[in-house]
C-alpha positions as CSV (number, residue, x, y, z in Angstrom):
1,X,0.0,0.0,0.0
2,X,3.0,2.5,1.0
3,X,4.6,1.8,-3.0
4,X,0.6,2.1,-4.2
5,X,0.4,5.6,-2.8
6,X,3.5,7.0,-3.8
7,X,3.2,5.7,-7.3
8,X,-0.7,7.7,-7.3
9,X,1.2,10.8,-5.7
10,X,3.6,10.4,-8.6
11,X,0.5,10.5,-11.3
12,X,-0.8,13.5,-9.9
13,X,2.2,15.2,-9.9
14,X,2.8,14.5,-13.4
15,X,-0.9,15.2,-14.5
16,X,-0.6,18.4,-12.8
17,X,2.6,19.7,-14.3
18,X,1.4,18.4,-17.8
19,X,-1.5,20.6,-17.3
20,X,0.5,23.7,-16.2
21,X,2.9,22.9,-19.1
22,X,0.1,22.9,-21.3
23,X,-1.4,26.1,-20.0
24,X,2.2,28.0,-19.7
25,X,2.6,27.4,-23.7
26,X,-0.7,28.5,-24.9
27,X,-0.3,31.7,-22.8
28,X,3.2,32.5,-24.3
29,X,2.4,31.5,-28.0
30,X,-0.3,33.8,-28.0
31,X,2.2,36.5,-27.0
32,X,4.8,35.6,-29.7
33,X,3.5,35.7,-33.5
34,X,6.2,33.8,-35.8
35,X,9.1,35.4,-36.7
36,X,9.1,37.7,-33.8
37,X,11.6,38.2,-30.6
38,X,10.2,36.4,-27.5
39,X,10.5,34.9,-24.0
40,X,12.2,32.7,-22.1
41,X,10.7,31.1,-19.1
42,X,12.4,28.5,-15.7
43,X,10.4,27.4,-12.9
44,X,11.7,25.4,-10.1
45,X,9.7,24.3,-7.2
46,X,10.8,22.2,-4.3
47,X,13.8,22.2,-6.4
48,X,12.4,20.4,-8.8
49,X,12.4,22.3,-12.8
50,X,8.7,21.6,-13.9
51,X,9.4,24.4,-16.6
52,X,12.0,25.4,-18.6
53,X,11.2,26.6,-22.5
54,X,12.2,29.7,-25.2
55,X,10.1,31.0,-27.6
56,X,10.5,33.1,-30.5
57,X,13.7,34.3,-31.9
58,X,17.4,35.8,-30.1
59,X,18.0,37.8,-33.7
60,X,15.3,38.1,-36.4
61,X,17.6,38.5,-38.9
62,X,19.9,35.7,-38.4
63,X,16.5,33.2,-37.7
64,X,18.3,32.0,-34.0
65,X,15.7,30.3,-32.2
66,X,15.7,31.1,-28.2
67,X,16.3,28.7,-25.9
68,X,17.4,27.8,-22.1
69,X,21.0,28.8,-23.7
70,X,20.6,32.2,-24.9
71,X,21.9,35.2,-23.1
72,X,19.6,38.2,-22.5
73,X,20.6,41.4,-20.8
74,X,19.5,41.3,-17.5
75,X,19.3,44.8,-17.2
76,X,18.3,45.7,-13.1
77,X,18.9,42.4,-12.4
78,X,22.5,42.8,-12.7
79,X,22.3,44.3,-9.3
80,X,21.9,41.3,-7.3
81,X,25.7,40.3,-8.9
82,X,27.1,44.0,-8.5
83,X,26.4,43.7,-4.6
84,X,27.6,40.3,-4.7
85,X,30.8,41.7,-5.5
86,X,31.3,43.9,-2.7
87,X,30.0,41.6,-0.3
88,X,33.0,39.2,-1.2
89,X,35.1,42.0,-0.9
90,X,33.9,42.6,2.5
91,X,34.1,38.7,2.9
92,X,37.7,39.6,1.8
93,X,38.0,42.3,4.7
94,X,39.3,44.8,2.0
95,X,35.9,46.9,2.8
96,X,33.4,47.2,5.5
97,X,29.7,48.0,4.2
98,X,29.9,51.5,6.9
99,X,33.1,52.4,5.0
100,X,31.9,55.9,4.0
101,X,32.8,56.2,-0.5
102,X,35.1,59.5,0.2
103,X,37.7,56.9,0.8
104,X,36.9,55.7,-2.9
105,X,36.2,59.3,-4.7
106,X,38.0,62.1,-3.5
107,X,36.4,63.8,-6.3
108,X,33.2,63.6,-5.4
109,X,31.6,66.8,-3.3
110,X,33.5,66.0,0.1
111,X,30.0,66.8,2.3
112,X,28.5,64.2,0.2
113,X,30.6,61.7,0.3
114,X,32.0,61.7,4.1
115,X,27.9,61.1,4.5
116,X,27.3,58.5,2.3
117,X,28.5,54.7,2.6
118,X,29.4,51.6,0.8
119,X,25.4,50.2,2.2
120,X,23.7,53.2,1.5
121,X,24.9,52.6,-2.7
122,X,23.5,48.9,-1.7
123,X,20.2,49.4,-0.7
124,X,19.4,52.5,-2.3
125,X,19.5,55.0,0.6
126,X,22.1,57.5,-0.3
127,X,20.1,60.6,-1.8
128,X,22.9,60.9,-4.9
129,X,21.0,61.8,-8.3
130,X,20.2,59.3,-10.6
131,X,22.5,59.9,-13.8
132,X,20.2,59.2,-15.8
133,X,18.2,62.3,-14.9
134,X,21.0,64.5,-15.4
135,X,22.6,63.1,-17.8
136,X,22.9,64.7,-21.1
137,X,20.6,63.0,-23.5
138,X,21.3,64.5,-26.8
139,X,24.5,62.8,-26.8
140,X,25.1,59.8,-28.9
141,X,28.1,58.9,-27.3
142,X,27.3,55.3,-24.7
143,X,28.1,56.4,-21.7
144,X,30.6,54.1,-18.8
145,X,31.0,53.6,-15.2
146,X,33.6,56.4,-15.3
147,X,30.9,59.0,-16.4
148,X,28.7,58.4,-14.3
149,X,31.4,59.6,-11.4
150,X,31.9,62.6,-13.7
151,X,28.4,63.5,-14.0
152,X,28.3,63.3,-10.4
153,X,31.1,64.7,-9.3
154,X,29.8,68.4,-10.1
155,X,26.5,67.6,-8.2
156,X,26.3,69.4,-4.7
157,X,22.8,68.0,-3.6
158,X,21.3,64.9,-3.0
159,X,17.4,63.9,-2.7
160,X,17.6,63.9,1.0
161,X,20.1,63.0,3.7
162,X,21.9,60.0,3.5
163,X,20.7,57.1,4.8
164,X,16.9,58.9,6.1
165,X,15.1,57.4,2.6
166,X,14.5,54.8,0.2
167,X,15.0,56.2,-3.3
168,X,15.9,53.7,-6.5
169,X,18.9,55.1,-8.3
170,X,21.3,53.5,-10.7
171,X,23.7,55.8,-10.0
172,X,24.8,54.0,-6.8
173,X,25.4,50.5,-8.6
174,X,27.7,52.3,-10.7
175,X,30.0,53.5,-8.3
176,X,29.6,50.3,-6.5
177,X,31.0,48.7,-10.1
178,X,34.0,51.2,-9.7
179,X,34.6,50.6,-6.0
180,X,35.0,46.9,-6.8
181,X,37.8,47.9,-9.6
182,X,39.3,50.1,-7.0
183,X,39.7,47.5,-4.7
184,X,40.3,44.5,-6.2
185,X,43.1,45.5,-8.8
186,X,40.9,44.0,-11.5
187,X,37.9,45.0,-14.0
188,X,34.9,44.8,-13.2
189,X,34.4,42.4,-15.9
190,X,37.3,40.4,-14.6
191,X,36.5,40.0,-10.8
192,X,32.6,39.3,-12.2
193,X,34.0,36.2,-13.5
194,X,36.9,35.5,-11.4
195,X,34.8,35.2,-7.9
196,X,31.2,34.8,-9.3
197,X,30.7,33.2,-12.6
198,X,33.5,30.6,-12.5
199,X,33.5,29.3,-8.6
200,X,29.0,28.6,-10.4
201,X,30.3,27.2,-13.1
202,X,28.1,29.8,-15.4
203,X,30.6,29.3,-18.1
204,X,28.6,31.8,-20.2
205,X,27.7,34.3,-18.4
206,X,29.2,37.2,-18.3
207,X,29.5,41.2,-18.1
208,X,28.7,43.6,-21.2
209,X,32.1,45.0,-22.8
210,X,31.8,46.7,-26.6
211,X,34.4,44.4,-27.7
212,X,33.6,40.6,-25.8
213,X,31.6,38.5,-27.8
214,X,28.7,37.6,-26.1
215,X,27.5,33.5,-26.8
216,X,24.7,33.3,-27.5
217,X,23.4,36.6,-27.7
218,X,19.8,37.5,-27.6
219,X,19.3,41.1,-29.8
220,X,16.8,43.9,-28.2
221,X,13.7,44.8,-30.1
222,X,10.7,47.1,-29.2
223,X,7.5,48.0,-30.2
224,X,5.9,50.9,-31.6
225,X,2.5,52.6,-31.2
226,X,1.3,50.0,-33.5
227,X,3.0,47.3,-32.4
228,X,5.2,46.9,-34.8
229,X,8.3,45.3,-33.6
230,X,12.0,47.3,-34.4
231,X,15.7,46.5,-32.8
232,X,16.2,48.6,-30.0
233,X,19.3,47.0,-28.8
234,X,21.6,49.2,-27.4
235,X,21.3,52.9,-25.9
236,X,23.3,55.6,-24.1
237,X,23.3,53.9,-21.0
238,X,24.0,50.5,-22.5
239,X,27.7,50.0,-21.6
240,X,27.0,51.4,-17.8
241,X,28.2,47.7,-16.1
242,X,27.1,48.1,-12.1
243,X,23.8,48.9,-12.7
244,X,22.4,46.2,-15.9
245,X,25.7,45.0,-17.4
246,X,25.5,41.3,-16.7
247,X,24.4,38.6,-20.1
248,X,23.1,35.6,-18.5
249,X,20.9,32.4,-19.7
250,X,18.3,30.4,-18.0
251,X,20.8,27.6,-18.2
252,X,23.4,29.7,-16.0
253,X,21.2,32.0,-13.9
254,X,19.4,28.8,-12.4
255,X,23.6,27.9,-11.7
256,X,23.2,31.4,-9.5
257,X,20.1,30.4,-8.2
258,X,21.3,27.3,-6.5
259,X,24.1,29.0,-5.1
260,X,22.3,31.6,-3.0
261,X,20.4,28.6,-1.7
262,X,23.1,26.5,-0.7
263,X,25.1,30.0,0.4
264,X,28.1,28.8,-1.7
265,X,29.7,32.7,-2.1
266,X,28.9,33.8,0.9
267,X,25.7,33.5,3.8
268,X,23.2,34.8,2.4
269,X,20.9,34.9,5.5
270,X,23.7,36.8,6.8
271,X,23.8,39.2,4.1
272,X,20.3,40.4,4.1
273,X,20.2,40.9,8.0
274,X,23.4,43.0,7.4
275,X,21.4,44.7,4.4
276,X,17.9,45.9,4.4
277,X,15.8,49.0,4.3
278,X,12.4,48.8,4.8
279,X,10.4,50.3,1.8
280,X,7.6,52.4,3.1
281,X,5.3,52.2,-0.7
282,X,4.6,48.5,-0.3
283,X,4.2,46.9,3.1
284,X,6.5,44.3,4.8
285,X,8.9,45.1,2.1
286,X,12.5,45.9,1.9
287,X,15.2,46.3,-0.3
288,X,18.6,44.3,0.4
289,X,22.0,43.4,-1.7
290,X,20.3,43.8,-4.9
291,X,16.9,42.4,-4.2
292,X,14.0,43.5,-2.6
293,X,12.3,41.0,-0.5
294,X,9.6,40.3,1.5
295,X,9.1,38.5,5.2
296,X,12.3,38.8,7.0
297,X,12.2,35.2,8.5
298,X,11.6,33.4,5.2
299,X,12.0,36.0,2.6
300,X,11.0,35.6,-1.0
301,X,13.9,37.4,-3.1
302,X,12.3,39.7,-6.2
303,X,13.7,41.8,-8.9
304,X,13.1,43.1,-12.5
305,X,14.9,45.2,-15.2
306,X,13.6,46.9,-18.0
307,X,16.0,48.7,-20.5
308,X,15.5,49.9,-24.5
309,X,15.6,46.2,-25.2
310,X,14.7,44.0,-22.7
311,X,12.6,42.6,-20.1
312,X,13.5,40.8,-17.0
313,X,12.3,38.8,-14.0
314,X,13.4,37.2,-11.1
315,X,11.5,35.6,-8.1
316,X,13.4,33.6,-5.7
317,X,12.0,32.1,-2.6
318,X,15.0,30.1,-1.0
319,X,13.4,28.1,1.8
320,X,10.8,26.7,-0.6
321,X,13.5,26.1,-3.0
322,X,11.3,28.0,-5.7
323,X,12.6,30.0,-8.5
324,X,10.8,32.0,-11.6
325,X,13.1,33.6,-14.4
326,X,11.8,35.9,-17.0
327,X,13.5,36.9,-19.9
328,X,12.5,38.5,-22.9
329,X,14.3,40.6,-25.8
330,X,11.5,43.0,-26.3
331,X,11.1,45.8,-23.9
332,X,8.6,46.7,-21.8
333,X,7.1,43.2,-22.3
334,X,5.6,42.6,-18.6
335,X,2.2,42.0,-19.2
336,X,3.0,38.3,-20.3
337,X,4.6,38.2,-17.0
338,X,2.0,39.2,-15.2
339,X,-0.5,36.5,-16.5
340,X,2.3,33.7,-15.6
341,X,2.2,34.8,-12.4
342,X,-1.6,33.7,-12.3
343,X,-1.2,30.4,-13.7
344,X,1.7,29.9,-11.4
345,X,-0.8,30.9,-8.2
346,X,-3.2,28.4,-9.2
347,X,-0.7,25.8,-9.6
348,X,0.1,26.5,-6.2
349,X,3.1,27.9,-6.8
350,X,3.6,31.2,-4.8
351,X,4.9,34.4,-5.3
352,X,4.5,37.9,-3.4
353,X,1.2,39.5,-4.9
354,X,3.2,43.0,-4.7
355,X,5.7,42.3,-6.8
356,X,4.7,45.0,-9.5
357,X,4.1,47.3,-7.0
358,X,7.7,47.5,-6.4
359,X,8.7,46.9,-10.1
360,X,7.2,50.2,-10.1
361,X,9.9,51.7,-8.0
362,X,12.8,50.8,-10.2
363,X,11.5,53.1,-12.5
């Protein structure tokens, strides 16, 4: 009777992911029409994969097919990896998350940057502008990391005292990218793949340079008023690293997924108690080392990006070993998303209802 039952358990569990298989393709096909960028979908539960698919095409002109393989731009999501790096490099003990970023930039405005530190960057709490609304847009020229510090560097004021508020701003993420290269005596690039990517095994995964071929490589496309898909791969901001730098696949980023749960870089437990700001907007929220997150005692891990090509999603809920990865090559492409999420619910498979309340904030 005991092998009966666990054989019937076994049929229901297949019978049941069959069906959400079934239900997960109808809803993307509908989204995709043939010959068209698309979406790339993982879903782990119990730390078992019971979805893991691409549709549409990486490149429409060169016909690539998208699979569990092909790199997107993770945009935002790159963050989660950015304060990965400093947090080995506190692991290190070459920094301290209170070290205040004058000891980093003595050009910056010195009454800014003796008040704001290395965890203020992190969790979005400093007050320093955001670049991009400073920035000079008529300029064709792609802006770097380096910039970004010149941009800021002629900026007196900040949103509000350092440290008081929670305020997105990809500003900080950039300085964190230059921090690391400070500190470490390597690129940014470089100590990506030296203390992240390899020790995963994410063989290709890897950080946005002009001139690094990317493997696999998923192009960015948009759509117009009429919906009319166009490449919209690359913009001014495009070659900005700390904040949305990282290329990764479903293949690889599951790699990084595994390894926060089994704490293989560093605690992560740890790291979020060390990290957190509670975020007033949505309730019982908080943003840590790149993620926001909900429920301090079991948190479930969320983040998005959004650039002129791209969409992305990432839900990570570690002590139920569940995992949901979005990737698309056509920006602003959430509303597919969204429905997932629903299907998902009713499979029993949870996620935070106020995720897109705080996708809004990234904005």
């Amino acid at each position: 009777m005991k092998y009966l039952s666990t054989i019937c358990l076994l049929v229901i569990s297949y019978s049941a992911f069959a069906q959400l298989e079934k239900s997960l393709d109808s809803l993307i096909n509908k989204n995709i029409n043939p010959g068209d960028p698309g979406i790339a979908l993982y879903v782990e539960t119990n730390g078992n994969t019971v979805y893991n698919k691409g549709f549409g095409l990486a490149d429409v002109s060169g016909n690539k097919t998208i699979d569990s393989k092909t790199n997107f731009r993770l945009a935002s999501v790159s963050k989660q990896f950015t304060a990965m790096c400093i947090a080995l490099l506190v692991k290190d003990q070459k920094l301290s998350f209170d070290d205040p970023i004058s000891k980093f930039f003595p050009e910056l405005p010195a009454e800014i940057s003796r008040k704001v530190l290395l965890r203020h960057l992190i969790t979005h709490t400093s007050g320093i502008l955001d670049y991009e609304e400073i920035m000079d847009n008529k300029s064709k020229t792609q802006l770097l990391d380096r910039d970004v510090l010149n941009i800021l560097k002629t900026e007196q004021n900040t949103y509000f005292n350092p440290g008081s508020q929670f305020r997105y701003s990809n500003s900080g993420y950039a300085l964190l990218a230059l921090i690391v290269e400070k500190v470490s005596g390597q690129s940014f690039a470089e100590f990506m793949k030296e203390r992240i990517f390899k020790p995963l095994k994410m063989k290709n995964t890897l950080v946005y340079e002009a001139d690094v071929k990317i493997p696999h490589r998923s192009m960015g496309f948009a759509m117009d008023k009429n919906n009319k898909i166009y490449p919209n791969d690359q913009s001014s901001t495009s070659a900005i690293k700390g904040d949305g730098g990282v290329y990764c696949s479903l293949k690889d980023y599951k790699k990084w997924t595994h390894g926060i749960w089994n704490n293989t870089l560093v605690d992560m437990p740890s790291l979020l108690s060390q990290l957190n700001i509670s975020i007033k907007e949505v309730t019982s929220s908080y943003y840590g080392p790149g993620w926001f997150y909900f429920d301090k005692g079991n948190p479930a891990l969320f983040h998005s990006g959004s650039t002129c090509g791209f969409s992305t999603y990432s839900i990570n809920i570690p002590g139920q070993k569940t995992s949901i990865v979005y990737f698309s090559n056509i920006a602003g492409n959430s509303e597919p998303f969204k429905k997932i999420l629903d299907i998902l619910n009713k499979a029993g498979i949870g996620s935070p209802a106020q995720v897109f309340s705080l996708h809004q904030l990234t904005r």
